[in-house]
Structures are given as C-alpha cells and as structure tokens.
N, C-alpha and C positions, 0 to 999 in steps of 0.2 A: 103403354108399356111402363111397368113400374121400375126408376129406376135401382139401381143396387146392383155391387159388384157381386161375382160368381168367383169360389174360389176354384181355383186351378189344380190338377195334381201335380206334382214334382215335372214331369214325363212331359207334361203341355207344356207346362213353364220354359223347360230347354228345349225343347219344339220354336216354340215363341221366340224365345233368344235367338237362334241360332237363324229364322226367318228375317227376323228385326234386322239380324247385320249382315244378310242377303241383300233384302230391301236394301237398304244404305249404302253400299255398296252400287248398287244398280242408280241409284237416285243421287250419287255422286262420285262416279267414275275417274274422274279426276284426279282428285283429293291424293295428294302425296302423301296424307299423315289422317286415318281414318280409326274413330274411337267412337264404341256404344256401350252405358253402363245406363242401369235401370237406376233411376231416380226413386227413391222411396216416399216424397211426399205426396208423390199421386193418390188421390182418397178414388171420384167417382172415375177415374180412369187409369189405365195402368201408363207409366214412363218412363222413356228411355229419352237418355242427353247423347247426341252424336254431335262429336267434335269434329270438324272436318279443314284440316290446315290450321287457322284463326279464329274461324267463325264456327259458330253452336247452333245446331237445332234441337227441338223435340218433337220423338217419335210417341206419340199418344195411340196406344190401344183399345178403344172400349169395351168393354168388358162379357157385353151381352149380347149374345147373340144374335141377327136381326137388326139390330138398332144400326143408325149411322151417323159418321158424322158433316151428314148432309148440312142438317139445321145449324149447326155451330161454324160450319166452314163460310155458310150463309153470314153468319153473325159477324165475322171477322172483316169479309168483305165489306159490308153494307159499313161496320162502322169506320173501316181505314176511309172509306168514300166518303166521309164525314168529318176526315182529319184525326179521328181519337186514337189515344198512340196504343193499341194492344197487338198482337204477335200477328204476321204474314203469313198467309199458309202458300205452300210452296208447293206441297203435293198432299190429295187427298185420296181416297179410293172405298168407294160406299163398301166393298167387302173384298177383304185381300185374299187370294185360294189358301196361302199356304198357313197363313195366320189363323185365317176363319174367320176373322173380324172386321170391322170396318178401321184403318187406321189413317192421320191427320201427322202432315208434319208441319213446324209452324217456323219461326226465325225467334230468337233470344230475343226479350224485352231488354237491355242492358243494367247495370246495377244490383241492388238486390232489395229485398223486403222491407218497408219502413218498419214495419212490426218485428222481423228477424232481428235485424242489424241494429235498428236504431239509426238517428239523424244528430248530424252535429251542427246542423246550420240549414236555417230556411223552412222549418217542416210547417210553416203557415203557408207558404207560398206553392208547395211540394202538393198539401191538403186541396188548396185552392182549385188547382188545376187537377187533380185528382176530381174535384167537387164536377168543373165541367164537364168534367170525360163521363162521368158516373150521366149527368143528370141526358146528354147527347142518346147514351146506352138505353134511360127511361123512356126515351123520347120514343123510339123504334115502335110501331104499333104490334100485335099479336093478337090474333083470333081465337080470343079464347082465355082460359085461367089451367094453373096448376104444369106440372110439367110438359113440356116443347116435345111434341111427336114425332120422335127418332126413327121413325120406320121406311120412310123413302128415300131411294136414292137423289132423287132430285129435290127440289123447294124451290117454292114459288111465293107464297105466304108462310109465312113462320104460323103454326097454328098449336094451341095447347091441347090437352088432353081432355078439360071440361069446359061445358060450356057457361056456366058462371063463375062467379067469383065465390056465390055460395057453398056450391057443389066443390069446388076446390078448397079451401080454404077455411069456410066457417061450419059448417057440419064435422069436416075433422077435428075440429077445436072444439069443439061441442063433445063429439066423442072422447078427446084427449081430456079432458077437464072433466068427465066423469069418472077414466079411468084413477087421472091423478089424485080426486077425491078420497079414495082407497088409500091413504095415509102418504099422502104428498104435501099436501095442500092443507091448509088449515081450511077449517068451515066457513069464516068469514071470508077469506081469501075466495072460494069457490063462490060464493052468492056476489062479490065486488067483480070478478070475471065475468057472472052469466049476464050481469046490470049493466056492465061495459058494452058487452055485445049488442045486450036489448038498444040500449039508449045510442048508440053510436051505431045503430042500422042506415041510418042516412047516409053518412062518413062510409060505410061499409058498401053500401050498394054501387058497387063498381060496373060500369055498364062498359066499360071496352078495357080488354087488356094491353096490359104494354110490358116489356122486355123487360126483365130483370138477371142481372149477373146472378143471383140465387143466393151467391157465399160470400157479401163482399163485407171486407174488413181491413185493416192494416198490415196483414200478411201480402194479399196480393195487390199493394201499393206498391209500385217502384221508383227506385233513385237512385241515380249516381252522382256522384261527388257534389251532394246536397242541391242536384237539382230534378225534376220530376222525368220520369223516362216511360212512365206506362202503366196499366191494367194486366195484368194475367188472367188465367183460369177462369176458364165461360164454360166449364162442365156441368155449373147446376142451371143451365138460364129455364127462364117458366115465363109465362105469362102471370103477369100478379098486375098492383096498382101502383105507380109513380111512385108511394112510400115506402115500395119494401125492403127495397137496399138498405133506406136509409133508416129502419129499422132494425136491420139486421146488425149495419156497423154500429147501432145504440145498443144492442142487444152486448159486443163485443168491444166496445171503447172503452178506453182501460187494460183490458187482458193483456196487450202487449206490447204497450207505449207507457211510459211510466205516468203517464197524463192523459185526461178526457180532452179528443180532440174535436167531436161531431160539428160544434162550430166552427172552426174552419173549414170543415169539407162542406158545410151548407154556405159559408161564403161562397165559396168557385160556382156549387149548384145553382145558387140564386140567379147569379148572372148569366146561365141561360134557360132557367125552366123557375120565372117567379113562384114564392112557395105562397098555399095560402094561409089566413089570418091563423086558421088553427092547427098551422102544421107542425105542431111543436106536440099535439094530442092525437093528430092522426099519425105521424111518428115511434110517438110510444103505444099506440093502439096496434101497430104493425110488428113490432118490440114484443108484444106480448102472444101474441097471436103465434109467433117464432118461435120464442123460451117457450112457451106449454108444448107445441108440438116437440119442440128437441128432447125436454124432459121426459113427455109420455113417449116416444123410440128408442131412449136409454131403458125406460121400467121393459117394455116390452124387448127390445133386443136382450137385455140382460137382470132379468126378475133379480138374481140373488144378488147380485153384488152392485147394484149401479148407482144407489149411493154412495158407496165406495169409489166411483169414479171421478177425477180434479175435474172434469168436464161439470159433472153434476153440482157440484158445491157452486163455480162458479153461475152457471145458469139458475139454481134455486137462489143465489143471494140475488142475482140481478133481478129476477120476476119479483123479489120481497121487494126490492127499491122502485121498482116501476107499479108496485099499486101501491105504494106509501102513497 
C-alpha cells in the first residue's frame, strides 16, 4: 500500500466532522464539558483534539482507504510494555462505517515540542532520555524493509512491504539520484553518492529489519517544565536498519533548535543499544540516503516550483554538508 493522503471534497470533510463528534460522544458519555477541533499539523494522517472535562485525546483518521491502524495501535502497545513514554490508545476500530476509515484514539503526551517551543533548562538530559526511548523503538524487530503493511485488521508480526533493504531503499535512491542528476546535483556530487553506495554495500546489506518512527526529529520530542514527557507521531514507522531515525534527526538537527543536538540524543541511545565503531558513517550514510529521496519527491511532486520551496534550500544545503 503506497502511502499518501487523499484529498477529500468539502462534502466528506463535514461528513467526517460531524462523525468524529459522534464518535466522541459515544466514546465519552460522561464528559460534562465535550470539544473537537481538527488539529492542522497532521501530515500522514488527518486530526482532531477532543477535550473532554480536563483531559485531551486524539482522534487520528487515516486517510486511505483499506489501510488500518492495526500496525501502529500494535506499535503503541508493545512499546508502553517496554516502558517508553508515547501516547495510550484508548480506542481503536480497523474501519469506522460512518467515517469509512480506519480511526485510533490515543491520550496527550503532556508538554509541548522541544523543537516548537524551545527548552529553558535540561535539554541534554530531555535529549538523553529521548535517546532511550528512540533506541527501545529500534529495537522492535520487523519482517521485512520499506513501509509497515496497513492492510489487516489484526497483527501479529509487524511485517513491511519489501523483502529487502535493497528493494526498499537502495534501488529508489539509485532511481532518485538519476533523476536528481537532471540539474540538482552537481556531477561530482552524483559519482561521490553512486561510490558511497558501491563502497558501503557491506554497511548497507541489512539482513533483518527493525522498527523505525520514519519522521523523527525535535518536533516530536516532548517536555514539560524542562523535563522529558515522550515520543509522538508513529504515522510513518517502516522496517529500515537501526540507523535510520538517527539519520533522519541528522538529516534535520539544527532546523528547529537553535543548536546541533545528535549528541546528546546518541548519549541516552548508547545506553541501551551500544552503537558501532563506525556509527558516526553509517549515520550519515542513512542521512543521505533520506535527503536524496525527500529532494527527488519535492522535483516530482512539484517540477515548477520546488526549488522555491524553504524545505528544499534546507535539504539541498544539508546533502552539500553531508558529502563535504
């Protein structure tokens, strides 16, 4: 199932709402004091915040038809049984009649974004425990590479979409990196990518997958009053390799913290998933692998204008720093 949201028309949209504060309704009867408004930073899934007396959920919609969210409600579990602090899900339902879709509600992580907000005290200690939770998350095994198969109602095995790491990952980067040659990329740049590949096939050859958050970065860090509160947002997880989160937050360190923090969150991760001697190259190996695919899905989502996009600037300067 490829993912990617569907846009709605007007018509669905208040369809959907007016289900959503059904649901809620139904799923807390009680509630003296009952509020649902659509969250707008939902990317792969759509969301609504339901305030209910005190306490906050969220109503997460998926967007595509068929898919559910079996695997992720899975994911939530298996990690709370592991201690790591990400959202409760309270109620799940692989496909609602009236919405059409599959929808997840989960409990507030408390606090807010270390990347939104900002920290005024502690963000090594905040990073640390972040680093844990992340590395616990790596740990989870998966059968398979590339996107987590949304299509059962049940799970048993978290299983991905392809069966290697190749077919997932290094063949689209392969195709990404020809298309970006077409005036992205300088020439040198393209022959120091395909030599990375070639020479780092060892590094690459990933024989078992394991769990990846897919998006993680300093946005879905949380904190309250300068102390660590949790993970959010498990909408992109995939089967990939132990590094790719933590390529990902390299890929995005800096963007929204006035400072490079990956060392500390590899502090907290060391302490429970030792990293190896050259994790610092398959890191940026995972880094890179990430910036070409986001850049080649800006050229192709949007040919005219997508170097115009602040997305693109930042991603083209980070791929220049990462093959310096």
């Amino acid at each position: 199932m490829a993912r990617g949201a569907k846009r709605s028309g007007r018509g669905e949209q208040l369809r959907e709402i007016e289900a959503v504060g059904r649901l809620a309704r139904r799923l807390f009867p009680r509630a003296a004091r009952l509020r649902v408004e659509r969250v707008r930073e939902g990317v792969s899934t759509r969301v609504y915040r339901v305030r209910r007396d005190d306490a906050v959920f969220y109503l997460r919609v998926l967007p595509e038809e068929g898919a559910s969210f079996a695997p992720e409600a899975r994911v939530h579990r298996l990690l709370r049984d592991r201690d790591v602090k990400v959202p409760e899900v309270v109620y799940f339902e692989h496909r609602h009649e009236a919405i059409g879709r599959s929808v997840m509600v989960t409990t507030e992580i408390p606090g807010g974004s270390i990347g939104r907000r900002g920290v005024e005290r502690d963000l090594a200690g905040i990073l640390a425990e972040a680093g844990r939770d992340l590395a616990i998350v790596n740990g989870i095994g998966v059968e398979g590479f590339g996107w987590i198969v949304r299509d059962g109602s049940e799970v048993g095995r978290l299983t991905a979409e392809q069966p290697t790491y190749r077919a997932a990952f290094l063949e689209p980067f392969e195709e990404d990196v020809a298309l970006l040659a077409a005036g992205v990329l300088e020439p040198g740049e393209v022959a120091v990518l395909r030599a990375l590949v070639a020479r780092d096939n060892p590094r690459l050859a990933v024989a078992r997958g394991a769990l990846a958050h897919g998006d993680f970065d300093a946005t879905h860090i949380y904190q309250q009053d300068g102390r660590y509160s949790g993970i959010i947002d498990f909408g992109e997880i995939r089967g990939a390799d132990r590094h790719y989160d933590l390529g990902h937050f390299l890929l995005h360190d800096g963007q929204t913290l006035p400072r490079r923090v990956l060392p500390l969150l590899l502090a907290g991760y060391a302490g429970v998933a030792p990293l190896p001697a050259d994790h610092e190259r398959r890191i940026r190996c995972a880094a890179l692998l990430i910036g070409i695919g986001r850049l080649a899905r800006l050229a192709r989502k949007r040919p005219a204008d997508f170097r115009a996009q602040p997305y693109y600037a930042w991603l083209r300067g980070k791929v220049r720093e990462l093959l310096a």
